[in-house]
C-alpha positions as CSV (number, residue, x, y, z in Angstrom):
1,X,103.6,118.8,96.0
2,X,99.9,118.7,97.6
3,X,99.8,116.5,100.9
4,X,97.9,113.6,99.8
5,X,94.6,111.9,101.2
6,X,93.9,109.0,101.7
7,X,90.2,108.0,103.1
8,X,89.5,104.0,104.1
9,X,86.4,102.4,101.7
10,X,84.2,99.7,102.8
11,X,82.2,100.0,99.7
12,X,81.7,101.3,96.1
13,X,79.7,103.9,97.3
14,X,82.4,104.9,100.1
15,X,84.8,104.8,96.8
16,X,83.0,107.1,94.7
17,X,82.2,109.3,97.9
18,X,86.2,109.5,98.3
19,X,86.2,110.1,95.0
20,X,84.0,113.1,94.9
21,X,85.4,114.7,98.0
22,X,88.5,115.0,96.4
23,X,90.5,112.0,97.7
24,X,93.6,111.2,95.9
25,X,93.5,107.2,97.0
26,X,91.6,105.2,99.0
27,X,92.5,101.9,100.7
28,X,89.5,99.3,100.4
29,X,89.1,96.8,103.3
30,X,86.3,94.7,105.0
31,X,86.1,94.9,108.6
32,X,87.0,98.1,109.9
33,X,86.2,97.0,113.6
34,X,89.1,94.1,113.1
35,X,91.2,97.1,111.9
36,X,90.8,95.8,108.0
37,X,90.5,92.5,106.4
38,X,90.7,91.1,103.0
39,X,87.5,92.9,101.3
40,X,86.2,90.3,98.4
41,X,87.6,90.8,95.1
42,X,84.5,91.3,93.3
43,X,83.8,93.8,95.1
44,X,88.1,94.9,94.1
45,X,86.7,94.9,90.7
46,X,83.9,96.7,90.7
47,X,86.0,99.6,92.7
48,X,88.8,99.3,90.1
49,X,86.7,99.7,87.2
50,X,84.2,102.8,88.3
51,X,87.1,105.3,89.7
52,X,89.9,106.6,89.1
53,X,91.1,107.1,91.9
54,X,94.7,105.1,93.3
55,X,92.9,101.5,94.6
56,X,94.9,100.2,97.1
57,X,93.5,96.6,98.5
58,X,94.1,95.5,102.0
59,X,95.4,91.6,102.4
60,X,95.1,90.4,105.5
61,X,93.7,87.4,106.6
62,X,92.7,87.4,110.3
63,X,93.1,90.0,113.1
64,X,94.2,88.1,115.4
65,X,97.9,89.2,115.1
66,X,100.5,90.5,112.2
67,X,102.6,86.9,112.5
68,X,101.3,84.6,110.1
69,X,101.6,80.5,109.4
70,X,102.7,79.3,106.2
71,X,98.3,78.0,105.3
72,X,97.7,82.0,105.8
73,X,101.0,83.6,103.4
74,X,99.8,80.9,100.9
75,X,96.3,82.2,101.1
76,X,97.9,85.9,101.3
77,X,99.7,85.1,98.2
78,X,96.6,84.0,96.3
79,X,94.8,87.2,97.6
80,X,97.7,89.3,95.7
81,X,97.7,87.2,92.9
82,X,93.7,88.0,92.1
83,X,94.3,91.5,93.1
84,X,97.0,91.6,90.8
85,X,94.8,90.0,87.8
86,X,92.5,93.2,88.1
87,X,95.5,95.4,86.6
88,X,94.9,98.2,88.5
89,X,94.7,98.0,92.1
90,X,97.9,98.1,94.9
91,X,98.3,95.9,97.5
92,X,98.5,96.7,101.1
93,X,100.1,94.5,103.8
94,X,102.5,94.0,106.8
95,X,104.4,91.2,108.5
96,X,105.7,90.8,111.5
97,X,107.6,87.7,113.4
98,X,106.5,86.2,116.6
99,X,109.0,88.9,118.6
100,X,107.6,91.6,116.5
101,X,110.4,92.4,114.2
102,X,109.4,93.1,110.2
103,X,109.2,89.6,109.0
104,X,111.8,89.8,106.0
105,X,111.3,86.6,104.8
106,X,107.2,86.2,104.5
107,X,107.6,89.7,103.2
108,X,110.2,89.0,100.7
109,X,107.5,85.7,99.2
110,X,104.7,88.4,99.1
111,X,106.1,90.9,97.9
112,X,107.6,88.5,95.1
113,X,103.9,87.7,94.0
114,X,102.9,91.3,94.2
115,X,106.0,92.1,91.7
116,X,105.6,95.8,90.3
117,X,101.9,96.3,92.0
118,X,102.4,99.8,94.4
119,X,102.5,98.5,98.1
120,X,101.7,100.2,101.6
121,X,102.6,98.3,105.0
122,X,100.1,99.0,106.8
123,X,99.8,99.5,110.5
124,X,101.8,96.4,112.0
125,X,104.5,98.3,112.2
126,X,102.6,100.2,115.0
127,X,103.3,97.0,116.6
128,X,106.8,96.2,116.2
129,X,109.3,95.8,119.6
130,X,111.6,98.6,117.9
131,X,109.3,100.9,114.9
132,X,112.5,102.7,114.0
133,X,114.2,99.7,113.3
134,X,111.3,98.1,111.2
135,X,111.2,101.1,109.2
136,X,114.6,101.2,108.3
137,X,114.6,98.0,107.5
138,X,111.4,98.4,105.5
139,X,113.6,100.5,103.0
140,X,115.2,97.3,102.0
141,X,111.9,96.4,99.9
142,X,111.7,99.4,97.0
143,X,108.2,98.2,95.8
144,X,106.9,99.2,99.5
145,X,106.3,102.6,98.3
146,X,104.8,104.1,101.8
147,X,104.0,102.8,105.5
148,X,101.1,103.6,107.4
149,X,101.4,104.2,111.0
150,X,100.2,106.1,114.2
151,X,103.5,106.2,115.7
152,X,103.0,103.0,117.7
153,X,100.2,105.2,120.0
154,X,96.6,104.6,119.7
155,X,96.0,107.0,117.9
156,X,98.3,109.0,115.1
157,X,98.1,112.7,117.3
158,X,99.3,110.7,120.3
159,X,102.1,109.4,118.2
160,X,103.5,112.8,116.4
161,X,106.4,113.0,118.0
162,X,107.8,109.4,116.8
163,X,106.2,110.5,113.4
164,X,108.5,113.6,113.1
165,X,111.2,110.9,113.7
166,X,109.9,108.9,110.8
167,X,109.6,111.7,108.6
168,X,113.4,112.8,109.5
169,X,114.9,109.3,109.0
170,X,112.4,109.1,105.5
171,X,114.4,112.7,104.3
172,X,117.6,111.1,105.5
173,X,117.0,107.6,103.6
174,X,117.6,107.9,99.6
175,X,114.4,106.2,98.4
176,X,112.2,105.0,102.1
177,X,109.2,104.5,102.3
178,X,106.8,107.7,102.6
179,X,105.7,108.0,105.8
180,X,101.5,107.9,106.2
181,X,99.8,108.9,109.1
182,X,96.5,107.5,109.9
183,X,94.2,106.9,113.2
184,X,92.4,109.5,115.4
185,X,92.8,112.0,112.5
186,X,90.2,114.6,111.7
187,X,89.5,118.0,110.4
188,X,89.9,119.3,114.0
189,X,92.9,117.5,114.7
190,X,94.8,118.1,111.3
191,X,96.4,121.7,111.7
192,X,98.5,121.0,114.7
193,X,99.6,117.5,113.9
194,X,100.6,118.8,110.2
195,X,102.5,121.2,111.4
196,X,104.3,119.0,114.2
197,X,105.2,116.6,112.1
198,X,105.5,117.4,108.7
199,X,103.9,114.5,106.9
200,X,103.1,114.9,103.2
201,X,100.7,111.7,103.4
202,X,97.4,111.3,105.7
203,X,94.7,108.7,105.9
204,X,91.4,109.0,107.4
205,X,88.7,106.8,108.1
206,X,85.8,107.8,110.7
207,X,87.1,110.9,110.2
208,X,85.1,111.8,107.4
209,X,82.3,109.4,107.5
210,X,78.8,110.4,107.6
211,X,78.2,109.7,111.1
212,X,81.5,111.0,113.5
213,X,83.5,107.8,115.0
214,X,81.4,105.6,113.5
215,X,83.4,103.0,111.3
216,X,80.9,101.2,109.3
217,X,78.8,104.5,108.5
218,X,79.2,105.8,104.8
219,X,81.9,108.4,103.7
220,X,80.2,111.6,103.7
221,X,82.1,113.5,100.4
222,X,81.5,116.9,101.9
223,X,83.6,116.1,105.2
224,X,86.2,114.8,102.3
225,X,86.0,118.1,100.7
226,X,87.0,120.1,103.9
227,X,89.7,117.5,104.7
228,X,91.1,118.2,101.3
229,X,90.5,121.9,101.4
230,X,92.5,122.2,104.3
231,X,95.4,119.9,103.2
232,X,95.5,122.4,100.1
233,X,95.8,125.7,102.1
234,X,98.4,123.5,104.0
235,X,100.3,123.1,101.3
236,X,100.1,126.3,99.9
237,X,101.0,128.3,103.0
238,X,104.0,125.2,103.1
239,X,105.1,126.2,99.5
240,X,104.7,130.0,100.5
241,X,106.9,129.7,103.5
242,X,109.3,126.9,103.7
243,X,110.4,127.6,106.9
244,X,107.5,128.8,109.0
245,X,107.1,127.1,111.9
């Protein structure tokens, strides 16, 4: 199996860039400088309906922190419910409680209304007190399909070493979450962190947009195609030799 790629839209365009590049999903968001909002859902639908790519819509209402009040999971739920109504689009989330523990509860009401919809938590877990802990108990939820993390650094080749730990505990857990890195990854940066921690799942963002580090310029297709190139010949040489180091 092909290590996947995920790249962050802002935009149709940036979705059909993805698209061309050879993406195989993209997470759609507003406000990458917040570290991604709610993106409207016309613009949901307009995605949805002109690629084929796997749509995977980020709810979150605020950046202010990953613990929400009971006006903001209501509006959260009604988020998921309109995404839902599209058909076709996933839902991306995370909860956390005031002492930074995966909030069963809040996630156990949204991911009620998200019902069969493919779900990512998303990088709150980066912020949990304990990240092994919230992952395991993560693997509770079966419609959370993946989680998204940096291994609580700043940045996901920082964090490698928790993310091998991830990726052993995902192996060792019949049906966990796939473990997705994301943050600080690049072209440059891929080989080594690949091979250190064995992730089959990667998600970029400035990485391959048109102008390097900057968040709100466009996804440049050909920096997608090189990503994806290399992710291939990653997989291939993976498939070739098992054990290599």
């Amino acid at each position: 199996m092909r290590i996947k790629l995920e790249v962050i839209a802002l935009s149709l365009e940036d979705a059909l860039a993805a698209e061309e590049g050879g993406a195989d999903r993209i997470e759609l968001i507003a406000a990458m400088e917040e570290g991604g909002l709610t993106p409207p859902i016309d613009l949901a639908k307009r995605v949805a309906a002109r690629t084929k790519l796997d749509v995977q819509v980020m709810v979150r209402p605020h950046g202010r922190s990953f613990a929400y009040a009971e006006p903001e999971l209501e509006r959260m739920a009604e988020d998921i419910r309109a995404i839902r109504r599209l058909g076709k689009p996933g839902i991306v989330l995370g909860c956390l409680t005031p002492d930074k523990r995966a909030d069963s509860r809040a996630l156990s009401r949204l991911l009620d209304e998200a019902g069969e919809s493919n779900v990512t938590f998303h990088r709150a877990i980066d912020e949990a007190a304990d990240l092994e802990q919230a992952y395991r108990e993560l693997g509770a939820f079966p419609s959370i399909r993946r989680v998204l993390t940096s291994g609580g650094a700043p940045a996901a080749p920082e964090g490698a070493a928790l993310i091998r730990r991830l990726r052993q505990l995902e192996a060792a857990m019949p049906g966990a979450p796939a473990v997705m890195a994301g943050s600080g990854l690049t072209i440059g940066t891929l080989p080594r962190f690949l091979a250190e921690t064995g992730v089959r799942e990667v998600h970029l963002g400035t990485g391959v947009r048109s102008l390097d580090g900057a968040g709100r310029s466009r996804v440049d297709p050909r920096k997608v195609a090189k990503v994806r190139e290399l992710l291939d010949r990653m997989s291939a040489r993976q498939r070739a030799y098992p054990n290599a180091p």
